[in-house]
N, C-alpha and C positions, 0 to 999 in steps of 0.2 A: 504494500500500500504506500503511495507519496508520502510524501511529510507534506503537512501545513503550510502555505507559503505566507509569511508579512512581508508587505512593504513599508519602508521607513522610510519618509522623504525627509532629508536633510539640507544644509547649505553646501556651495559646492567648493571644494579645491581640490588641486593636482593629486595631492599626497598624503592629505589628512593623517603628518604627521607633528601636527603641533604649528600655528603661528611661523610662516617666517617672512624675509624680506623679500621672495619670491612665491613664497606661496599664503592667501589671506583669503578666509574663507568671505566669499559673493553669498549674499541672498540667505537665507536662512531664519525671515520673518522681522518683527520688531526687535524682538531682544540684540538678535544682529546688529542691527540697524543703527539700536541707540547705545549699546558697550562696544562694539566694532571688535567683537569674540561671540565664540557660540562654543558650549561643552561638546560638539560633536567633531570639532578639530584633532580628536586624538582618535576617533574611529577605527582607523588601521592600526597602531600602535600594541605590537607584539609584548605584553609582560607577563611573565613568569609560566609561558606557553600558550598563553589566552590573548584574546582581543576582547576588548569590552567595547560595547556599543552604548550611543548615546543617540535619542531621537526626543522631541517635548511633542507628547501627545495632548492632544485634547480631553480635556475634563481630571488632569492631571494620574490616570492611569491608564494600559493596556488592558481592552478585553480577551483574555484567554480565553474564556471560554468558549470564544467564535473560532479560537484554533486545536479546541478538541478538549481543553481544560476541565474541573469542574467549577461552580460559581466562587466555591470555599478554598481552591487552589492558591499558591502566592505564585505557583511557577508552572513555566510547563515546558517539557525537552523534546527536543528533536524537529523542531524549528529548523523550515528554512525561510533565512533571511533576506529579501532584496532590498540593499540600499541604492534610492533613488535619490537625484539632486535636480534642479533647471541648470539647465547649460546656459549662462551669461548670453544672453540676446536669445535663447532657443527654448525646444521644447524639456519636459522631466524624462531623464536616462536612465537607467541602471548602472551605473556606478560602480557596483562590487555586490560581495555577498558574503553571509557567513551561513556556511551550510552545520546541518544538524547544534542548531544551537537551542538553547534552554533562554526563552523569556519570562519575564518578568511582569506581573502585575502592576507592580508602583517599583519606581526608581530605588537604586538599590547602593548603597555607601560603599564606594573604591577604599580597600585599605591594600595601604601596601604602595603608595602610588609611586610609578616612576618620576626620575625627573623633568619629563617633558610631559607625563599629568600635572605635576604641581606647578610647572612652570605657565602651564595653560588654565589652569583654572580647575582643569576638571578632576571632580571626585565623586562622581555617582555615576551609572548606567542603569540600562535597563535588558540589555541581552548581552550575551555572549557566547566565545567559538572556542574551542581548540585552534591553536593558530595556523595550521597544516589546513582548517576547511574554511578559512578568510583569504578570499581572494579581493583587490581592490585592479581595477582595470582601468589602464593609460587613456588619460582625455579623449584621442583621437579613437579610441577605440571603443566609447562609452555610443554604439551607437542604435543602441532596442530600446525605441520611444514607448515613454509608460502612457495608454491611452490616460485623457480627461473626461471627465463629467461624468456625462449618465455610461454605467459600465468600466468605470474609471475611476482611476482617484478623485477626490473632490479635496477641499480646503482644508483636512482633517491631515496629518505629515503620516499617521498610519492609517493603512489601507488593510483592510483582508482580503480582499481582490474576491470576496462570493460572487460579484456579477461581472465580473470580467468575460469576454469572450473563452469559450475554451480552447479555442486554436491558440490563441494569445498564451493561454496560461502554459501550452503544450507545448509553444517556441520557448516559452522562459525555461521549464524543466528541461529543455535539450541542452539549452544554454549553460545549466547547473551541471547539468551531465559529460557535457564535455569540455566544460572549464575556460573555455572561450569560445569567441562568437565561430559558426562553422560557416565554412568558404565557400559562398556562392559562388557558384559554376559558370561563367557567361561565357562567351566567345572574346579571346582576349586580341587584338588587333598583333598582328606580326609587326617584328622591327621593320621591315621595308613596306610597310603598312604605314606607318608617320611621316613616310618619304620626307629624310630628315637625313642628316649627316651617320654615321656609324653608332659614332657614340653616344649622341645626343639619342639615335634610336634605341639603343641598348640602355640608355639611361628611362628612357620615357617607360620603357617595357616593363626594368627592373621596379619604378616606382608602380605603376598601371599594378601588377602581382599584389607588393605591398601591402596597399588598402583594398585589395579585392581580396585577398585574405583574411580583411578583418569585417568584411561583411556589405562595405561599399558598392554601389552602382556608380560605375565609371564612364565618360564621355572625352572625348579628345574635341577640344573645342580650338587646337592650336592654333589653326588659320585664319580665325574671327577676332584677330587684335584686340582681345579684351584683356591682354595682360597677364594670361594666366594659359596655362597648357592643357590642364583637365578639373576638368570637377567631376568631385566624389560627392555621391549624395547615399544619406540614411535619413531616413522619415522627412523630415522639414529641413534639416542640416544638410548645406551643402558647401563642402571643401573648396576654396579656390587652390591651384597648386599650379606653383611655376618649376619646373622642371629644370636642371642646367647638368650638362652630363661632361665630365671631365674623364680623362685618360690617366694621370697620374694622380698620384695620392694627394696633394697640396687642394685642399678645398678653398679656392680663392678664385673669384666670377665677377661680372658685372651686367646688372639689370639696365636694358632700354629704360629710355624714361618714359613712355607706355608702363614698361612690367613696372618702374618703382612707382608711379603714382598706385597703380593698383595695391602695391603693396603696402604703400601708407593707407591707402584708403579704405581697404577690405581686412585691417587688424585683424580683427574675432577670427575669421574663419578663411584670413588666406594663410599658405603654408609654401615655404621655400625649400623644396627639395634638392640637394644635390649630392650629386651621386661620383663619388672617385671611383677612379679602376673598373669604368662600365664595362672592358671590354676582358678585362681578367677576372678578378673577384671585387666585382660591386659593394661596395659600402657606401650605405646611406646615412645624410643627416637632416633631419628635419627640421625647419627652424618656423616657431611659432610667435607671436605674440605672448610677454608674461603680463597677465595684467598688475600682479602685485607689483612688478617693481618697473613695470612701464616701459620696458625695454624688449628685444626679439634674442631668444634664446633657442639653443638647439638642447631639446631633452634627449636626454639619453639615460632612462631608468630613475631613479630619484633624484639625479643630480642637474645640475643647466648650466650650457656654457653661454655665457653672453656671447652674442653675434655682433663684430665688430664692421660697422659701415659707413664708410667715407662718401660723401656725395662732392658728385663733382661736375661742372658745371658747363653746356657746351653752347656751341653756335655758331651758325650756320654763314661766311663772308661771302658775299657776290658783288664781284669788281662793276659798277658799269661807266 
């Protein structure tokens, strides 16, 4: 038989490991709003094997009993968890999860706290995992829109999902099941397909796999001078992506002034691929907008390189 599934919608950031100067938790209601922290900053935060979770439900407790509990329960196990967030200008994602976890009726006192609980504020939850079944999944990859309204979440952060579609609830249990999003299959255009340079083809290809891997619908839009190579779209979200495909390893380019307006102009959701040794072993780096610290950085797992960019200024002399 399934486990139970909740959903917890929370505010959103990269890492939700704690405050920092790159990563600050967006959106997450009034309390947000007005102390500029939310307890749910430490969400992923591995201690003493566990993850504990943090969500402010409505009416100041969770119903278990609509997850199989009985009324006189304080807890109930084997919970699976989806934590949902709004994407900054978009719709609410799935964000992560903690599978087979034990919730909680009313919020429950963190002892024992690490130093990046106490450094954040937080010292209560209300669910948690073994930290082996807490998975939290990279921004660009957050992309299985949580329906709204009727059949959907509504303005309550926890959801039981009873009147959810059941197709809907049977792509999210795949989801759990194979631990990330699975690869829709499309027809992927060949390198002399882009009818483009070698590398630059090899480069277009190797990023096109990428995010069709992680569940995107891809278009090569390269011809139409909009600044941008492809867009990847999931539910409402859709990726600007400008493509640069180099031969040697030194990842160092430069953008038309076309690609860089777009590139200033489409922050949220363009993304600056570029791709070394397209034609040997391709390594990619992705460079996004950090909104925390206002600058374009390339992720690369927890960490961010700031992206170093010189503008430089041209034009055009005609003798007459």
């Amino acid at each position: 038989m399934p486990r139970p599934l909740l959903f917890c919608n929370i505010g959103w950031m990269r890492e939700y490991q704690g405050q920092t100067a790159t990563d600050k938790i967006i959106g997450g209601g009034r309390y947000v709003q007005i102390e500029k922290r939310g307890h749910e900053v430490c969400n992923f935060v591995a201690a003493r094997g566990k993850v504990f979770g943090y969500v402010q439900p409505v009416g100041g407790h969770i119903k278990i009993e609509r997850l199989g509990a009985t009324r006189s329960a304080a807890q109930i196990a084997g919970v699976d968890v989806l934590v949902t967030a709004r994407r900054p200008g978009g719709d609410t994602v799935i964000v992560g999860w903690y599978r087979d976890a034990t919730v909680y009726r009313n919020s429950q006192l963190l002892v024992n706290l690490t130093a990046l609980h106490k450094k954040n504020g937080v010292d209560r939850f209300w669910f948690e995992a073994r930290a082996q079944n807490v998975k939290l999944l990279d921004p660009d990859h957050r992309t299985e829109v949580v329906p709204r309204g009727y059949g959907g979440i509504g303005q309550s952060n926890v959801w039981y999902a009873d009147r959810a579609a059941v197709s809907w609830l049977a792509r999210v249990r795949r989801l759990l099941e194979a631990g990330a999003y699975a690869r829709v299959k499309r027809k992927r255009p060949t390198p002399n397909a882009f009818k483009k340079a070698q590398v630059e083809a090899a480069a277009m290809a190797h990023v096109w796999k990428h995010y069709e891997d992680r569940g995107y619908e891809l278009e090569d839009v390269s011809k139409e001078n909009r600044g941008w190579d492809l867009e990847a779209s999931s539910g409402s979200l859709t990726l600007r992506i400008e493509v640069k495909g180099l031969s040697g390893k030194t990842a160092s380019i430069e953008l038309t002034p076309n690609e860089y307006q777009a590139f200033l102009a489409n922050a949220l959701d363009y993304r600056l691929c570029i791709v070394t040794g397209s034609l040997a072993a391709p390594a990619l780096s992705v460079s996004a907008f950090n909104l925390a610290s206002g600058s374009w950085a390339i992720e690369a797992g927890s960490s961010l390189r700031i992206v170093a960019i010189k503008e430089r200024t041209a034009a055009q002399v005609t003798l007459t």
